[in-house]
C-alpha positions as CSV (number, residue, x, y, z in Angstrom):
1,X,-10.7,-2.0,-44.1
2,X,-11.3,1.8,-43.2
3,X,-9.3,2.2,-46.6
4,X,-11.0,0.1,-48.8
5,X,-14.5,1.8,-47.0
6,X,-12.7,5.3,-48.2
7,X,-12.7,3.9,-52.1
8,X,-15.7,2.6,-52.4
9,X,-17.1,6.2,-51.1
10,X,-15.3,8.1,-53.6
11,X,-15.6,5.5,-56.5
12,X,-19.6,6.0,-55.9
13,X,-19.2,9.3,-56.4
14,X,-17.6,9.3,-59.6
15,X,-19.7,6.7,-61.2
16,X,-17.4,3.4,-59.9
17,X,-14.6,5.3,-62.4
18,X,-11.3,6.3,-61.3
19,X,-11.3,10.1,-61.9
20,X,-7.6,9.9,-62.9
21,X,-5.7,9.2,-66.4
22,X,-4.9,5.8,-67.0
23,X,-3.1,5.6,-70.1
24,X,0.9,5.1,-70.6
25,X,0.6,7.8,-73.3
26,X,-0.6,10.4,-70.7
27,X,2.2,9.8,-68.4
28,X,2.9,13.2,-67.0
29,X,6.1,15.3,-67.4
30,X,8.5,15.5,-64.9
31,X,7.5,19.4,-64.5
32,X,3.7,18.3,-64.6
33,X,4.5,15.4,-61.9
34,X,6.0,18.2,-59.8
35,X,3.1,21.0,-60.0
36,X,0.2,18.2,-59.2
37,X,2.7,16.9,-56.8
38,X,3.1,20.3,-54.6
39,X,-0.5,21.2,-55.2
40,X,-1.6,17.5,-53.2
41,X,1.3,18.8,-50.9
42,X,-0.2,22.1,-50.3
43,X,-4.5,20.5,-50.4
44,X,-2.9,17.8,-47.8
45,X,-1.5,20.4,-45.5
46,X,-4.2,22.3,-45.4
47,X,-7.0,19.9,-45.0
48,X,-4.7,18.0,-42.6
49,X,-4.6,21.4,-40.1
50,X,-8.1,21.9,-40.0
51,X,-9.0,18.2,-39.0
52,X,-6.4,17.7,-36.7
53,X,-7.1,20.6,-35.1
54,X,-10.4,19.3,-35.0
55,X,-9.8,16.1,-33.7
56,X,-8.0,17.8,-30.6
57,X,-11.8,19.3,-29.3
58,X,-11.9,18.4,-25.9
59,X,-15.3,20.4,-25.8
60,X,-18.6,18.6,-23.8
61,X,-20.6,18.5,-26.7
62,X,-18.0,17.8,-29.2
63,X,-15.2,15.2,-27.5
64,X,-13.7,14.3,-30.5
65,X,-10.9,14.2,-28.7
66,X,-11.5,11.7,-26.1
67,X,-14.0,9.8,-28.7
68,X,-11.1,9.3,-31.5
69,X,-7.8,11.0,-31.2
70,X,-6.8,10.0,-27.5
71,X,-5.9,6.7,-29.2
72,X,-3.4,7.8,-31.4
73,X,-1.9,10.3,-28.4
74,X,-0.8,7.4,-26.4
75,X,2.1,7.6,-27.8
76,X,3.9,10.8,-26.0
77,X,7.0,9.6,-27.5
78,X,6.8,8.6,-31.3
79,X,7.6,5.5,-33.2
80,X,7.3,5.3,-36.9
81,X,4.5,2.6,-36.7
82,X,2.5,5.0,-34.1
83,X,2.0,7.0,-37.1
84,X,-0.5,4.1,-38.3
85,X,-2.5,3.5,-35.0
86,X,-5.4,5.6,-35.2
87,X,-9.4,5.5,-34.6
88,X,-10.8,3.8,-37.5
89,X,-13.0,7.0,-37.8
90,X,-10.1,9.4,-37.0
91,X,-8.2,7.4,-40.0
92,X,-11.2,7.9,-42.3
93,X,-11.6,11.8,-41.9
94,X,-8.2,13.0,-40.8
95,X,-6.0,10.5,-42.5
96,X,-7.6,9.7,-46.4
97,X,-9.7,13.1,-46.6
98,X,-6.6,15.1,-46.2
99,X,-5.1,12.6,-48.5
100,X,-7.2,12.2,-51.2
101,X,-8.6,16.1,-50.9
102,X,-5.8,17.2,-53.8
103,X,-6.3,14.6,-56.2
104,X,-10.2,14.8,-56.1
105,X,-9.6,18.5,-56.6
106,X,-7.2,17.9,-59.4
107,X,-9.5,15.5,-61.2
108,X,-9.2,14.2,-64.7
109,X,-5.8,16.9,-65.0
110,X,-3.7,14.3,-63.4
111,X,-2.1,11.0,-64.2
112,X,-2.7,7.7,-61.6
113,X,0.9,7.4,-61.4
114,X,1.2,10.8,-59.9
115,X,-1.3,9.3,-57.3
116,X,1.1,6.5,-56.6
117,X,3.6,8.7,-55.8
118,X,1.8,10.8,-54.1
119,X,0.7,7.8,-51.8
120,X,4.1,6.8,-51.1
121,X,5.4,10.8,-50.4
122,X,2.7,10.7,-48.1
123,X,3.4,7.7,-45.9
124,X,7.4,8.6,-46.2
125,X,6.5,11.6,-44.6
126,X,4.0,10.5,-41.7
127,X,6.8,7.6,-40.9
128,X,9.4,10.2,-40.8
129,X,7.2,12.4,-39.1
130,X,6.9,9.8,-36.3
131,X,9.9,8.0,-36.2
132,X,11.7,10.5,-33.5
133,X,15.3,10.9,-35.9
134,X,15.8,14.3,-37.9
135,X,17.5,12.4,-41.2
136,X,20.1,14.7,-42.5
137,X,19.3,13.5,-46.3
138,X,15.3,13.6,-45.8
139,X,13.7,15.4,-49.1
140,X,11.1,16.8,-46.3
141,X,14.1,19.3,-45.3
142,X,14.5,21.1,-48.8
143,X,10.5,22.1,-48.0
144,X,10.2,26.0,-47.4
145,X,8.5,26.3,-43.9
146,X,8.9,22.4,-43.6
147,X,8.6,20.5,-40.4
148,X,10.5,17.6,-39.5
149,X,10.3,14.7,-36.8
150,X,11.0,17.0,-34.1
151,X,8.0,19.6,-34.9
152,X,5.8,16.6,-34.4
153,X,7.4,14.7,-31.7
154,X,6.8,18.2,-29.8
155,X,3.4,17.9,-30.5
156,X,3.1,14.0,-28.9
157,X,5.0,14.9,-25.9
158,X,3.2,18.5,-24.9
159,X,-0.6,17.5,-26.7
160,X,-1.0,21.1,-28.0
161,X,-0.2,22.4,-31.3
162,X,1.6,21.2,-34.1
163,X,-1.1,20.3,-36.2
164,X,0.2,20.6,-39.8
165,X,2.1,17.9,-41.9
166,X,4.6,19.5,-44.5
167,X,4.3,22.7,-43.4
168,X,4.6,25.1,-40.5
169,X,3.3,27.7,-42.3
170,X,-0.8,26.7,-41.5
171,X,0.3,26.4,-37.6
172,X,2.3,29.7,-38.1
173,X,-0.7,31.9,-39.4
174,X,-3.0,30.3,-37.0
175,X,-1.0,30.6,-33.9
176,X,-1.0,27.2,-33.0
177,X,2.9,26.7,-33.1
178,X,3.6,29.5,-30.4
179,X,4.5,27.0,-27.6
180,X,7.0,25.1,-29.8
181,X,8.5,27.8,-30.4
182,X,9.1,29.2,-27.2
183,X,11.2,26.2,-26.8
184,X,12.8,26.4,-29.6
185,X,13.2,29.8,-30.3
186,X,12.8,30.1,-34.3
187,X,9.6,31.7,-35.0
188,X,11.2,35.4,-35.5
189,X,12.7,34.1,-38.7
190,X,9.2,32.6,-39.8
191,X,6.9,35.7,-39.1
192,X,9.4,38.4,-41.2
193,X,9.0,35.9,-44.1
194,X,5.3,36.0,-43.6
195,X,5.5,40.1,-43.2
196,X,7.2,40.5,-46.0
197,X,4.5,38.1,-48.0
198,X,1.7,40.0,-47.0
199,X,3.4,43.2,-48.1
């Protein structure tokens, strides 16, 4: 339901249209499938930081929190399907706005069959994310600054940072990873990367 709520609000705003190309003859290249693909990678990330950091606010006149997000947190030890059981309202703005933020952003420029698998990248990852195994052959691995199942079941088990998705690189910059990584000892490698970036 929350998802079919989430269509209807964007297919208002574009007119009750689909934003995306259609047509077999538009299918994108596999290079073009893999630029829009990263870039709703990147937009997911990103938006998906910010909210869940959000969501965390334990503050009196913002208990997001306790309102929404406690629900999905009573899992300290992750499943795959725990992945799914969120706050209908924490599932709307967290979930599908970090979602659907890239291919909004990208528009017209990309094909409905990169959305499609864009969907199903997505939900791989959150399922893998929660399932509590570190696959050996997971495509999630090959990511620079990836995380895996174990960045995240950290995250359920201690409640404190760990917000991003793909990457660690949002928590990294933001210093919302530190914990983690006194555990697990491999931030040093992560912040000379990043110096030598911002050189």
């Amino acid at each position: 339901m929350v998802n079919g709520i989430t269509a209807l609000i964007v297919l208002q705003f574009y007119n009750w249209q689909l934003p995306w190309k259609q047509s077999v003859e538009e299918i994108p290249t596999s290079g073009e499938l893999a630029k829009h693909l990263l870039f709703m990678v990147i937009c997911e990330d990103l938006t998906f930081h910010f909210m869940h950091r959000l969501f965390h606010c334990k503050h009196k006149y913002l208990p997001m929190y306790q309102m929404f997000h406690k629900q999905h947190h009573k899992f300290s030890h992750t499943t795959s399907i725990s992945s799914e059981h969120t706050h209908p309202v924490e599932h709307m703005l967290v979930g599908n706005l970090s979602w659907i933020m890239g291919p909004l952003v990208l528009g017209a420029r990309t094909h409905q069959w990169t959305i499609l698998i864009w969907g199903l990248l997505r939900h791989l990852e959150t399922h893998e994310a929660h399932s509590g195994y570190e696959f050996p052959w997971s495509v999630f691995r090959v990511l620079p600054f990836g995380t895996d199942a174990n960045y995240h079941s950290f995250h359920h088990s201690k409640n404190v940072g760990n917000y991003s998705t793909f990457f660690t690189i949002w928590d990294t910059v933001f210093n919302t990873n530190v914990d983690y990584y006194e555990v697990y000892g491999e931030r040093k490698i992560e912040e000379k990367i990043l110096k030598k970036v911002a050189k």
